[in-house]
N, C-alpha and C positions, 0 to 999 in steps of 0.2 A: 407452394413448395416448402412451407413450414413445418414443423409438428402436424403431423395427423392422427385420429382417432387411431386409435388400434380397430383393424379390420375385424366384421365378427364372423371368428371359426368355428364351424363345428368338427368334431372328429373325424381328422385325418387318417384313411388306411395307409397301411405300407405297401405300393401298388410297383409291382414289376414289370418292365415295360422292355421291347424289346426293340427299342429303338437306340441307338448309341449314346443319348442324350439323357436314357433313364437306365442309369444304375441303379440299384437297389440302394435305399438309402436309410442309413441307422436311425434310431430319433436323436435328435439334436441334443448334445449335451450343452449346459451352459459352460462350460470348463474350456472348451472349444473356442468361445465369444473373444477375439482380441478384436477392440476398437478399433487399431490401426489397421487393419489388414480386412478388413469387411468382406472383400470379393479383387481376386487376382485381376491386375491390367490384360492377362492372357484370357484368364473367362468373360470381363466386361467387355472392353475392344476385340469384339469375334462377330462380324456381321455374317460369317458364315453358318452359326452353331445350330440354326436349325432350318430346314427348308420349310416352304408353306403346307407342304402335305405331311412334312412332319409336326408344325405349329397344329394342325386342323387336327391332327390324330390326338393332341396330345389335350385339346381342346375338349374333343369328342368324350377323352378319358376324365375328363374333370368332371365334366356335368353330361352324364347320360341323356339325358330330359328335362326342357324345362318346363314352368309351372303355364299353364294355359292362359293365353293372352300375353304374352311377356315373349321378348325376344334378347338370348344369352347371345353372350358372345361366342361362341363355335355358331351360332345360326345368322350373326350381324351383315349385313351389307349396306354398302353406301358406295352414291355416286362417287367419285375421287377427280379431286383439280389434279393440275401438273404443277408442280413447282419448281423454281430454277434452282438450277446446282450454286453453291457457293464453296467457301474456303471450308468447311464444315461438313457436308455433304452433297453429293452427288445429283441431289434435284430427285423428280418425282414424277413420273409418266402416270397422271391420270386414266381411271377406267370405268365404264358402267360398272353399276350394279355388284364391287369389289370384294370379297369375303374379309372378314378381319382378320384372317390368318392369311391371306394374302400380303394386307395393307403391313402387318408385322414385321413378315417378312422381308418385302420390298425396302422400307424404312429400313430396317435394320441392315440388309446390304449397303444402302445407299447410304450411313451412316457411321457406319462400323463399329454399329451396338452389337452386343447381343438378342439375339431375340430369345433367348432366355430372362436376360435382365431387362428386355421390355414385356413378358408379362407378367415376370415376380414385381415389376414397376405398376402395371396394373391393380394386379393385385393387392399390393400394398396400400394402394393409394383409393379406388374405388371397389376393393372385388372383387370385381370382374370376370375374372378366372371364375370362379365356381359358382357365382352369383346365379339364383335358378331363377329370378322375378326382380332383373336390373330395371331399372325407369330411365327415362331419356337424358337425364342430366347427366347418368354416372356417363353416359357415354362421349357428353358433351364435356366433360372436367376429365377427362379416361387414364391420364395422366399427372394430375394435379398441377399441370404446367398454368404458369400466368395466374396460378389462382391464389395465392396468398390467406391466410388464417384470417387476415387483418383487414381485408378488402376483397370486395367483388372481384368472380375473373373479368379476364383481359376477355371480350366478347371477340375481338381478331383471332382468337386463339379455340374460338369453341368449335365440338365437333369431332368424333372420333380420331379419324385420319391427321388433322391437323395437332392435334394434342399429342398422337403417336410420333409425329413428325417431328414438332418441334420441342416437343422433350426431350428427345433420342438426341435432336444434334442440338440441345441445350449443353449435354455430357461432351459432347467435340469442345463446344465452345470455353468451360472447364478444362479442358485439357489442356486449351492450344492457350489459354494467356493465363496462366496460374496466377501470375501475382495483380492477379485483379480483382480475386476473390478472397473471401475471410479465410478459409482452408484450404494448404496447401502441403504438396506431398515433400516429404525429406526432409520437416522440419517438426517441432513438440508444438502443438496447437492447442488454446486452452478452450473446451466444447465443453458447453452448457448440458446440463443433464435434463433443463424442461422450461420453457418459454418463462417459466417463474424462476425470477433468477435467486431467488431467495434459496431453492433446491438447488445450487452450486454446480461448481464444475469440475472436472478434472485436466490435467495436463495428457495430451495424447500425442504420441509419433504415430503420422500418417509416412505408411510405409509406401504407396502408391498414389497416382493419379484417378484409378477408378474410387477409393476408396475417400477423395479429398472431393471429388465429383459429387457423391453421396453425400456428406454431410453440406457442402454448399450448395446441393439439393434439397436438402431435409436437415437443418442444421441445428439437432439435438442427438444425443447419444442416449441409446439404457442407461440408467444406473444397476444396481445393483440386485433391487428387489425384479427389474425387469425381466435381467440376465437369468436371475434364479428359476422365473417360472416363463421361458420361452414359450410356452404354447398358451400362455394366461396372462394375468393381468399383475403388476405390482404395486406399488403406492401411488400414495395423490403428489408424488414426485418424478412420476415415470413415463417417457415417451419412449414409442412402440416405430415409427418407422423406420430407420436404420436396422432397429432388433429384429423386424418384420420383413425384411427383405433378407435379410441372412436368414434367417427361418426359413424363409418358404422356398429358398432355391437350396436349404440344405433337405428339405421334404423332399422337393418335388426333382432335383436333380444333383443330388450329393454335395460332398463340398464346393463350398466358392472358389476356395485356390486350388481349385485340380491338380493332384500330381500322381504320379501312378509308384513312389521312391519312400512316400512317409503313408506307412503302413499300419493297422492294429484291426485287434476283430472288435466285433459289436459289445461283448462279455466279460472284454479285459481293459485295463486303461493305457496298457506299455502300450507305447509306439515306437516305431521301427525306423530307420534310415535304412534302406535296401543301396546294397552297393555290390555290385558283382551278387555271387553266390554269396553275400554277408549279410545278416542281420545286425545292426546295432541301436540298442538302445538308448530309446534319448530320456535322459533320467531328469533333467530340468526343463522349465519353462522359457528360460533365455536361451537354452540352446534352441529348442525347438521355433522359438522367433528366429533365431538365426537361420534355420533352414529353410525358412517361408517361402525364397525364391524359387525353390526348386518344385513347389506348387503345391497341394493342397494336401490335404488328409484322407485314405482312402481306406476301406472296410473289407476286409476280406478274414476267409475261416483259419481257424488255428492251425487245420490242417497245410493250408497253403502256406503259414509262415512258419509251422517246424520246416517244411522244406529247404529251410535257408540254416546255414553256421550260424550261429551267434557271436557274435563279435566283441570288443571293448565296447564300453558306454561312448557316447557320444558327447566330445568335449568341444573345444574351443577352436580344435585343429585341424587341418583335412590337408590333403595332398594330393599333389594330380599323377597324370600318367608321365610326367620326367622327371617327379621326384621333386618338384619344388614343396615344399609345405610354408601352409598358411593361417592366420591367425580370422575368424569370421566373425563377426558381428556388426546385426543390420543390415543386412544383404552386401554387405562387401566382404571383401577377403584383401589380407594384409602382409605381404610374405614378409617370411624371416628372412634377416640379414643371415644370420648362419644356426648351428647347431647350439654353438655358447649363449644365442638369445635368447632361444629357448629354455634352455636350462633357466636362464636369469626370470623370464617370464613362468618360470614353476614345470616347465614340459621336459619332455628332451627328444632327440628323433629318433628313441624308439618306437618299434612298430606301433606299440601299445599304449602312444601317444598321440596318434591320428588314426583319421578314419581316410581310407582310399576312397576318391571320387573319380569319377570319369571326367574327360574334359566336354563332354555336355553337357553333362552337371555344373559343371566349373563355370562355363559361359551362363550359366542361369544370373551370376554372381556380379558384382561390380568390380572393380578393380583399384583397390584402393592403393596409398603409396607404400611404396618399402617399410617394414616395423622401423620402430624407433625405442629408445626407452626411456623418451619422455610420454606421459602420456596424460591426455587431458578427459577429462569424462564430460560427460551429458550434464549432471549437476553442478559443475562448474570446479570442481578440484583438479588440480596437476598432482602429478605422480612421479612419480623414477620407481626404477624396476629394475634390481637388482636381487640376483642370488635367490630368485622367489618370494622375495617382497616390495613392498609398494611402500614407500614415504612419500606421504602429502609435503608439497613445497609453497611454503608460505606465499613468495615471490619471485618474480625476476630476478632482484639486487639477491636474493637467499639462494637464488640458482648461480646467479653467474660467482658467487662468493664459494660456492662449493665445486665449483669448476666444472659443471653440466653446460651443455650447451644452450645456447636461446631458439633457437631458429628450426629443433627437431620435432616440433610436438607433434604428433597423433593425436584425433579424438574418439574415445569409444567412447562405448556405452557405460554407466561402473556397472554392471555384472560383468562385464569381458577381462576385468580384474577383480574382483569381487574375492577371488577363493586366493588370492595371494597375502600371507599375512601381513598386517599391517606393522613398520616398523617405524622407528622414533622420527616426527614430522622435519624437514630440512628449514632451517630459521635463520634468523639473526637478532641479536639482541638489543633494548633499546625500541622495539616496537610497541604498538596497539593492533591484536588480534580480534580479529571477529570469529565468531562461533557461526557458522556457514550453517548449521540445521538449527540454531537455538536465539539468533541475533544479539547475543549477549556480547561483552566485550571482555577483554583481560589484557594487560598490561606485561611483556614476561622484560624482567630485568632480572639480570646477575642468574639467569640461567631457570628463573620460576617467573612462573603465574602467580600476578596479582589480579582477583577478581574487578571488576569494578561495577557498581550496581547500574542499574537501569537509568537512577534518576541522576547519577552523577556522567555517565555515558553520553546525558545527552545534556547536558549542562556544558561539557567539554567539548561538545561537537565529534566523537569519536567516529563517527559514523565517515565524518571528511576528513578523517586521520589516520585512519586503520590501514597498515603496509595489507595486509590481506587479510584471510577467512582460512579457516582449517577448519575440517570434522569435528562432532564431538569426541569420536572415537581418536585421534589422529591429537588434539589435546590433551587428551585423557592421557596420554602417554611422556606429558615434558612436567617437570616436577610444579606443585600448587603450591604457593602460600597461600599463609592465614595472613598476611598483613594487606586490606586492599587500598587499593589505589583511590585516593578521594577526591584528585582534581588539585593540590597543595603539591607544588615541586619545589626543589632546590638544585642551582646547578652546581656547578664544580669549585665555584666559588663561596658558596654558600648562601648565595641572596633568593630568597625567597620570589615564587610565583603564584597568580591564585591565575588557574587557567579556565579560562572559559568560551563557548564556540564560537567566540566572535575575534577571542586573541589574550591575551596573556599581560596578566596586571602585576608589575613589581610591587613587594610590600615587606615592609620593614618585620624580619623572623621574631622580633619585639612584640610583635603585634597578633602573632597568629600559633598558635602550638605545633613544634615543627616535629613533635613525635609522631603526627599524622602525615609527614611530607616524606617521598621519595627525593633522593639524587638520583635526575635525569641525564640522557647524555645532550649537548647543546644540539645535535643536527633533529633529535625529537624536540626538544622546547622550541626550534628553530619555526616548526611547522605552526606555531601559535604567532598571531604576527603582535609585536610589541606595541601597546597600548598605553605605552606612560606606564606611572606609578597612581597608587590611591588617591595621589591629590587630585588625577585627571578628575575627580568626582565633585567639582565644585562646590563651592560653600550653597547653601542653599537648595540642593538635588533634589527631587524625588527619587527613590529607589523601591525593588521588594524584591521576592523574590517570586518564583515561576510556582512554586506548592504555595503560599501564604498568602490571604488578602492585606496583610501589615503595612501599611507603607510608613515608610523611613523619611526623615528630612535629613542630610548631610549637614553637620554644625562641627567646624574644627576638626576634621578628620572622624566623627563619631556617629553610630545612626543613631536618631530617635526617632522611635514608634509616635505614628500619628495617631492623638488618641480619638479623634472624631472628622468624619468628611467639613465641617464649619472650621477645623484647625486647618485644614486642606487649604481650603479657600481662605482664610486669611493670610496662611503663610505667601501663597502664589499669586499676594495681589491684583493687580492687572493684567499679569501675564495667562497664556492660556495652562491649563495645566499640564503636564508632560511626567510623567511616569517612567522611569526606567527600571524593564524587567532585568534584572542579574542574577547570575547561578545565587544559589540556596549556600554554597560554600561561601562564596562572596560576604553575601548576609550576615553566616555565621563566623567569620575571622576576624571584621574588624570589630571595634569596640562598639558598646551600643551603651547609649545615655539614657537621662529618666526620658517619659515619655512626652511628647509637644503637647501643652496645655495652647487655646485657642488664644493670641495676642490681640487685648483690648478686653476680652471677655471676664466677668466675674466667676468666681468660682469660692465654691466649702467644700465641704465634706459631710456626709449625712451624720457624724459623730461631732463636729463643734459647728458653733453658728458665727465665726469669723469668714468674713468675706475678705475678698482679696482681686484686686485688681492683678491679671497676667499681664506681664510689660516685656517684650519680647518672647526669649528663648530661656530666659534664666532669671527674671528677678519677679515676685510677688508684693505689692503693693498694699499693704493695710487701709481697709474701708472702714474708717470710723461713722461716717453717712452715706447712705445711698445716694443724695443730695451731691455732693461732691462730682459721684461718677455719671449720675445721672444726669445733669448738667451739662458733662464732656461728651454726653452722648454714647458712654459705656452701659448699657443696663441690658444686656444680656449676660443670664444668669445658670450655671448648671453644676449640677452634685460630679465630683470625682471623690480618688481616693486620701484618705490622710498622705498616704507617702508618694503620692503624684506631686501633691500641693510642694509637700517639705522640699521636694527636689530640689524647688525652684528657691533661690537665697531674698531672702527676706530684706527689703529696702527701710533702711534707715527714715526715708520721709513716709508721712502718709499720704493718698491722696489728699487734694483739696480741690480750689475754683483755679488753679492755674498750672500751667503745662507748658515744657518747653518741647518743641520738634525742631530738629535741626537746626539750634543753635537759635531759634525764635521763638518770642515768649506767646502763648497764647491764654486769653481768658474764657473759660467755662460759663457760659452761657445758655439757656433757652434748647439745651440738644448739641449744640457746637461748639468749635473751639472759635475764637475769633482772635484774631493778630491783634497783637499789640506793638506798637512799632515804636523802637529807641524814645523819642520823644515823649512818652507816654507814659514810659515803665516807671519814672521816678511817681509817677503822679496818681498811680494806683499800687505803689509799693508791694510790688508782688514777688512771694518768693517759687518761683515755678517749679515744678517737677519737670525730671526730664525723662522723657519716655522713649522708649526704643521706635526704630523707623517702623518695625512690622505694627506698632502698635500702634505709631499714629495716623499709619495708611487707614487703621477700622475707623478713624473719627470723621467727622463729616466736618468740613472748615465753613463759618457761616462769615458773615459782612464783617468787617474790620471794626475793632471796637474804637469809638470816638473819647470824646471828653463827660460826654454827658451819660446815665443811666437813669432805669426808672425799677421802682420797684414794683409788686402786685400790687400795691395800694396805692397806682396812682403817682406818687410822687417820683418828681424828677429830681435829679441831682448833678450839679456841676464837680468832676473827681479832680483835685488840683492838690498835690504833693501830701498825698497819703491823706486825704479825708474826703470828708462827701457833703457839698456845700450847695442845701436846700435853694431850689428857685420858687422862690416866695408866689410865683402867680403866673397867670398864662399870659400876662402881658407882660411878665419881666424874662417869661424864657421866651417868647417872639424878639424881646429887641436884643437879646446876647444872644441865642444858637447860630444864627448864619446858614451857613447849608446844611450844617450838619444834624443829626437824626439821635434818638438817645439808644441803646443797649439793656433789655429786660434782661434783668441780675435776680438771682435768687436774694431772698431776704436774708440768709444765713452770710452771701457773700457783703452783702448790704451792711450790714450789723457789724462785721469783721472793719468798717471802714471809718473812721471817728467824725462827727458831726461838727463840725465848722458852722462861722458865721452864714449869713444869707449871696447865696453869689450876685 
């Protein structure tokens, strides 16, 4: 019951038939094609519309003959079971040897299908109808019932009679629990134009239950190129059966919505509303949806419609036989409160303002509530209607502040106000407007529109702050500034906000250019929920922003750019990394410092060949030896900029073999730092650098350094108050070290140490 092939036609005559069932029927224009209205509840649920002898006549008229060896459908018979009545249909008295325009028939009573719309179902689907040389299958799928695109049929389901059966009251079972299915009638349903959903969809109002039956039958609509060539084929975007069942029952039995009231001949495009001895013409497309209920399109000669007055055009208003008048669209009707509505709704009750209906006509109709002159439309706009125009109303709080009521709305369609002009939108000031066709936002303070971009809209979160949505048309009318709204406010006070979609950050107007900031009023800044000020942004943050790969560290209130993912990880130590995305304004308001050079890391500049140790966030170290750093286990080395480097202030010491971390002195050794512990410091007289904590996390701390050292050559040395006192032999250092182990020193720190007697 998916998408199916388009049937293949040969050329249809225009065949007259003089059964009640075959009116003469025009060829199908595409102009005709409304998605929602397919085929009338009155033409589909009609198990009366045709008897079996008038099924077999009209079988007979399809296919005169068929091809030798082959048996059509006007000649089909089959045994038939009996099947039991349910909540859906009436059951099914099997019979020998059955005609298929019997079985059509029968079903279709027993149903309360058409049997019209079960053989343009046929035919749609296998056919059948005109098939001169069908094969046994078409008969056994005869309905496309159970049988899926996607999957073999349902074998419980194969078989003429069976397929005719429970197809017909597949369309009951559609009726009786609408909301069980994807499509449903008296609401905007979004229908795929072709199992490829890359070919898109459209939004469609199913105006009936036959017509919502149909596509959760066959659940694609024409497109375009479909509609254009009804009796052919259109792109590799286009499905044919919903298109193909409106075709062939406007062929083979006029229109789908039968009505004998909406009139025009074959040669001209006016169509007529017949009311009494009146003609009126329906000059728009929305009127003529309006009068759907009253049933279909019918074809007749110019002679028969001069017959008739001609009347006013045909508008929005109709009136019955006591005089009430009514406002229509969508198959409902909406009476006036009085004659002043009217006026206000752009009418008035003169003659020449309604069309006369009968009240047969009238019961075609729904009945909807008393007008009102609030009024809500299909696209989602509110309205007021006054004096023959329409103002879009932002909101509730912009309604009840203009003294409109809450609790009157009506919903039309917007063409059932469409031609009312449009006047200055009802508002309040202090909000964020949404642009309802364009999703843009705009800010209106002091009586204008401040734009605001895309990228700032959604940094701000406008999307959960916006009082409502108005037209573009319906903005287009309240005055624009050029000054836009950037996300920087100030309130009444003067204290600055940097807002952003998660809430609203105080910041010193020191700090940020406050010719880019509006003064809000508090119950709008209110809507951001307070976040602290800039400090909440702790020392050591990561930040960026949502457009930039940059990331930022927080030092003192300041960002600075990370200049390499290695600065990354040294600044975030042990911790795992944590990134915080914040608006792109955020970014740009507070101050930003030189960029983070990596702490512990060596660094030049490809222009001089001074090296330099990074020692946190702010101080550069002079490398007079490699020796030194490499030592401390610093000997990762990379090129930046001269004025990266200069950022950083220039330390009075140089490196050397000794480092203080936290308040303890360590000696540069073999790749590590190793402790040196009170006791000791007089005795290798060391004057230590002291290095920032980020930078002594990169060093690697090895074994605690003792009393004793050794150089590359071998020799040991006892270090006792600033010199370095050779052990004369391997048996002079077994009987002094004790437990203790000696420390491989560079020769350089060796040399630095003065040579004393023998320990």
């Amino acid at each position: 019951m998916n998408v199916r092939r388009s049937a293949r036609l040969g050329s249809l005559a225009l065949l007259l038939f003089s059964a009640a069932w075959a009116t003469p029927a025009a060829a199908v224009s595409p102009s005709l094609w409304d998605p929602g209205l397919i085929i009338s509840d009155q033409a589909f649920y009609n198990g009366s519309a045709m008897s079996a002898s008038e099924v077999q006549r009209f079988l007979d008229d399809r296919v005169p003959a068929c091809q030798d060896g082959y048996t059509c459908l006007k000649d089909y018979r089959q045994d038939t079971p009996s099947i039991p009545a349910d909540q859906y249909c009436r059951g099914y008295t099997g019979a020998a040897n059955e005609r298929a325009s019997d079985i059509i028939a029968k079903v279709g009573a027993s149903c309360n299908i058409s049997q019209k719309a079960i053989l343009v179902t046929l035919q749609k689907e296998m056919s059948l109808v005109t098939h001169t040389w069908p094969s046994d299958w078409r008969f056994d799928r005869a309905m496309g019932f159970a049988c899926p695109d996607s999957a073999a049929c349902d074998p419980n389901y194969r078989g003429f009679v069976y397929q005719v059966y429970y197809g017909s009251r597949q369309f009951q079972k559609y009726a009786a629990n609408p909301t069980s299915y994807n499509y449903q009638a008296g609401r905007v349903n979004n229908i795929l134009f072709h199992p490829n959903t890359a070919c898109g969809y459209s939004s469609v109002y199913i105006a009936n239950k036959a017509t919502a039956g149909l596509y959760n039958y066959t659940p694609y609509q024409p497109n375009a190129a479909a509609v254009a060539n009804p009796t052919g084929t259109g792109d590799s975007c286009s499905s044919y059966g919903n298109r193909n069942f409106w075709r062939f029952y406007w062929d083979w039995f006029g229109s789908p919505v039968t009505s004998n009231v909406l009139l025009r001949t074959v040669d001209r495009p006016t169509v007529y509303l017949i009311s009494g001895t009146t003609k009126h013409p329906i000059t728009t497309y929305d009127a003529y949806v309006s009068l759907l209920p009253l049933g279909g399109l019918g074809y007749v000669s110019q002679g028969y419609l001069d017959g008739y007055t001609t009347g006013s055009p045909v508008g929005r208003n109709f009136r019955n036989a006591t005089g009430t008048i009514s406002l229509f669209d969508r198959g409902y009707f909406f009476k006036y409160a009085s004659c002043d509505q009217m006026v206000d709704f752009g009418s008035s009750c003169a003659s020449d303002q309604y069309v006369q209906l009968t009240d047969q006509q009238f019961a075609r109709f729904t009945s909807g509530p008393t007008l009102t002159n609030i009024i809500g439309t299909l696209s989602g706009g509110r309205y007021s209607i006054s004096d023959g125009t329409r103002a879009e109303i932002l909101d509730e709080v912009s309604q009840v502040d203009a003294g409109l009521p809450l609790d009157t709305m009506i919903v039309l369609s917007d063409s059932a106000i469409s031609d009312l002009a449009l006047a200055e939108p009802i508002t309040r000031d202090g909000v964020i407007i949404k642009n309802r066709d364009l999703g843009t936002f705009s800010l209106l303070l002091g009586g204008e529109l401040h734009p605001i971009s895309a990228e700032t809209a959604a940094s701000i979160g406008s999307a959960q702050r916006s009082a409502g949505a108005l037209s573009t048309a319906s903005l287009a009318l309240l005055p624009s500034s050029t000054v836009p709204f950037t996300g920087i406010a100030l309130d009444g006070t003067g204290q600055a906000y940097i807002l952003t979609a998660s809430g609203r950050y105080a910041i010193g107007a020191d700090l940020i250019d406050v010719s880019q900031a509006l003064t809000l009023p508090s119950e709008l800044i209110d809507l951001w929920p307070d976040l602290g000020g800039v400090d909440a942004f702790s020392e050591g943050a990561f930040v960026k922003s949502p457009d930039r790969p940059t990331v930022y560290v927080v030092t003192a209130g300041t960002l600075r750019p990370i200049d390499s993912w290695r600065t990354l990880l040294a600044l975030s130590g042990d911790d795992p990394i944590s990134i915080a995305v914040v608006p792109s304004i955020l970014v740009a308001s507070l101050p930003h410092g030189p960029a983070a050079l990596t702490p512990g890391a060596l660094v030049r500049s490809p222009n001089n060949p001074r090296v330099y140790l990074i020692d946190g966030l702010g101080t550069r170290v002079p490398v007079m030896s490699f020796a030194y750093v490499i030592e401390a286990g610093f000997s990762s080395l990379y090129y930046t900029s001269d004025d990266r480097i200069g950022a950083y202030a220039p330390s009075d010491v140089n490196a050397g073999f000794a480092y203080q971390c936290d308040g303890s002195t360590y000696l540069a050794a073999g790749g590590s730092l190793h402790y040196v512990s009170p006791d000791l410091e007089d005795d290798y007289a060391l004057d230590p650098l002291p290095l920032d904590a980020l930078t002594c996390d990169q060093a690697r701390i090895g074994s605690d350094a003792g009393r004793f050292i050794r150089t590359l050559d071998g020799k040991i040395y006892e270090v006792v108050l600033g010199e370095k006192l050779p052990v004369a032999s391997w048996a002079r250092w077994l009987e002094i070290h004790g437990d203790e182990g000696w420390l491989n020193v560079n020769a350089l720190f060796a040399a630095s140490l003065p040579t004393g007697s023998n320990a």
